[in-house]
C-alpha positions in Angstrom: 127.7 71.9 116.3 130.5 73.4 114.6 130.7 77.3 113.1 131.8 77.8 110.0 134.6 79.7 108.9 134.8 81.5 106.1 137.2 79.2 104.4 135.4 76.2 105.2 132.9 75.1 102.2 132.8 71.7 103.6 129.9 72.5 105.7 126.4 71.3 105.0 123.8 73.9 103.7 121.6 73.4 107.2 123.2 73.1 110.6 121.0 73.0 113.9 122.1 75.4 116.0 120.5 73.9 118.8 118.6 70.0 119.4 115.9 69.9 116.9 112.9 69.0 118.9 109.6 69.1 117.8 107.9 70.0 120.4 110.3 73.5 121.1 108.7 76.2 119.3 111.7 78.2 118.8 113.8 75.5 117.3 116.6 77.6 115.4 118.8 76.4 112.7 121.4 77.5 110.6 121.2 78.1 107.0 125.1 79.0 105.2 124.8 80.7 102.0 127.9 82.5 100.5 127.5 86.0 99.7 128.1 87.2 96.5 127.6 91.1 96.1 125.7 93.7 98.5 123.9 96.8 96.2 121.9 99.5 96.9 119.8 100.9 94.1 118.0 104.0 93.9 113.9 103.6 94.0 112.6 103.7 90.5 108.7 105.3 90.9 108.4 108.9 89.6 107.5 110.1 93.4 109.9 107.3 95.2 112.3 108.2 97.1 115.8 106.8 98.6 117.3 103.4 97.8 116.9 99.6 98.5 119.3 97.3 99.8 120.0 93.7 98.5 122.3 90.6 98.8 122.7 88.1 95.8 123.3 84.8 97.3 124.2 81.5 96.3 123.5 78.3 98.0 126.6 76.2 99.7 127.2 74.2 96.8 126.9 77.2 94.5 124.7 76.1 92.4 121.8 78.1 92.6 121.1 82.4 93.4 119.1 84.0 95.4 118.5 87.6 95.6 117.0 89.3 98.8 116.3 93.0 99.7 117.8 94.1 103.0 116.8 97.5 103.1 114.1 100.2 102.6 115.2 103.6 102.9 112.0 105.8 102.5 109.2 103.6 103.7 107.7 100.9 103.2 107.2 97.0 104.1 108.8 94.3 102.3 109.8 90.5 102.7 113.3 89.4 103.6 112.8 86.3 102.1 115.8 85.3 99.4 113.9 84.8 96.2 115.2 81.4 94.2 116.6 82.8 91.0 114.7 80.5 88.8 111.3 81.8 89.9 112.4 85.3 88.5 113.2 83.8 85.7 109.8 81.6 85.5 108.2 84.8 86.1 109.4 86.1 82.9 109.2 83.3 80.9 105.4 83.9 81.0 105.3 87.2 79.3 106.6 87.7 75.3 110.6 88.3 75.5 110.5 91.6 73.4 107.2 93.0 75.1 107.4 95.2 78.1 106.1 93.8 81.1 105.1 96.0 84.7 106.7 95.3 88.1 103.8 93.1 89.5 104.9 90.4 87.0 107.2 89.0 89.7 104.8 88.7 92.0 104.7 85.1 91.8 108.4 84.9 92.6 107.6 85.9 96.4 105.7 83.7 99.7 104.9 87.0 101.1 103.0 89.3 100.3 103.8 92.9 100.3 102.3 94.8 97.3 106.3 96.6 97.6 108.3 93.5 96.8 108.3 92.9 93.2 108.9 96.3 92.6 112.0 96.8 95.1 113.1 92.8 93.4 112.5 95.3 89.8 114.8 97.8 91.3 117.7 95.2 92.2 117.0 93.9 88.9 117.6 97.0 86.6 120.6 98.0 89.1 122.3 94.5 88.0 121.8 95.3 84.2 119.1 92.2 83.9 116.0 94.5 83.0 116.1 98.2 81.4 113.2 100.8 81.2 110.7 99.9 78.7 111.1 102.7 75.4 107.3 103.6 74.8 105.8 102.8 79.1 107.5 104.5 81.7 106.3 102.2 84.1 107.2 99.0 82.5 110.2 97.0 81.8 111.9 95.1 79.3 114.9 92.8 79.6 118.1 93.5 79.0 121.6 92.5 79.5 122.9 88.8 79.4 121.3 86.6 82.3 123.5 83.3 81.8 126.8 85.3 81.5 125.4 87.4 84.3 124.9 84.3 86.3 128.1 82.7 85.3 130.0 86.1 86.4 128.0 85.4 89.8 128.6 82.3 90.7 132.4 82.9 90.2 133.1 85.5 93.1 134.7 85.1 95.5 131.9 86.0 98.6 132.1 85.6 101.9 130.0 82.9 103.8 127.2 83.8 106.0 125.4 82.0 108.0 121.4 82.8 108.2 119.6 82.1 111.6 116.2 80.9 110.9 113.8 80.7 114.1 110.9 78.2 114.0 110.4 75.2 111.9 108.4 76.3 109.2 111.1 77.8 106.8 108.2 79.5 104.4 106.6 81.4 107.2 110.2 82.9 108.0 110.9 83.8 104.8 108.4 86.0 104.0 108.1 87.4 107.3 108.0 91.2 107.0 109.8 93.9 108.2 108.6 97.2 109.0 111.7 100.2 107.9 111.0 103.8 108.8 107.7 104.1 110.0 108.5 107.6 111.0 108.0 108.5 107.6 104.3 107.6 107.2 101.5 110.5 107.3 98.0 110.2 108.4 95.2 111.7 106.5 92.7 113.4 107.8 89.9 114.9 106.6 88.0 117.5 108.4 84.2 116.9 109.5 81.4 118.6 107.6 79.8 121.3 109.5 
């Protein structure tokens, strides 16, 4: 196998990092995706605090995004998964363009299922300018912005290619496989025994 550089965009979009064989469980391979922009975006619930991380990516042929969160400071699970662009924007195609819409609406959009992911993918989302608070619910959405320019503008950096090590065969399991982000900060309620 041969590591890519990050000049080289003649490499495939899946490499095997080591002998694909069906019967090794931990069968790794290599998935290259050039990354476009990292962001951090401040939670947006009225009692949330601290910020997500996220990558927009684009496949090797640049051609399609992905966006995935990266981070969770303040608590909480999530999915690392990269979410295909075009199921956000299926997502959204099933509510009325001009009425506001919750978080939960991109729920669909994800393989796992952590009740935090849509909401953290609705924070990335109103940090790029591609959704805006709704006017009359606080807790709703609207868009906003202009997605095909935003994509254009996307797929035009420069990035950096990455190289994504994905263990197992079963690419959907890894994707949505969660990852715990400061536990520490969880409480325990207890409630004291009647008398």
């Amino acid at each position: 196998m041969t590591k890519m550089s990050p000049m080289d965009s003649s490499a495939t979009s899946t490499e095997s990092s080591i002998p694909t064989d069906a019967t090794t469980p931990e069968a790794a391979i290599t998935q290259s995706f050039w990354l476009l922009k990292e962001g951090i975006a401040p939670k947006l619930g009225a009692r949330s605090e601290g910020s997500i991380g996220y990558n927009v990516l684009a496949d090797i042929g640049r051609q399609q995004l992905f966006i995935a969160i990266t981070s969770n400071r303040g608590g909480g699970y999530f999915s690392k998964e990269r979410v295909d662009f075009t199921k956000i924007e299926a997502c959204l195609d099933t509510s009325l363009p001009a009425k506001p819409f919750p978080s939960k609406t991109f729920k669909e959009a994800f393989v796992g299922r952590s009740s935090n992911n849509a909401g953290f993918l609705t924070t990335a989302l109103r940090n790029e300018g591609l959704i805006a608070a709704a006017p009359e619910a606080e807790t709703q959405h609207v868009r906003s912005g202009d997605w095909a320019a935003w994509k254009k503008v996307m797929l035009a950096e420069t990035g950096k290619l990455i190289e994504i090590d994905i263990k197992g065969v079963d690419k959907k399991t890894l994707e949505a496989e969660p990852i715990t982000d400061h536990m520490e900060h969880k409480k325990t309620l207890t409630v004291p025994r009647k008398k």
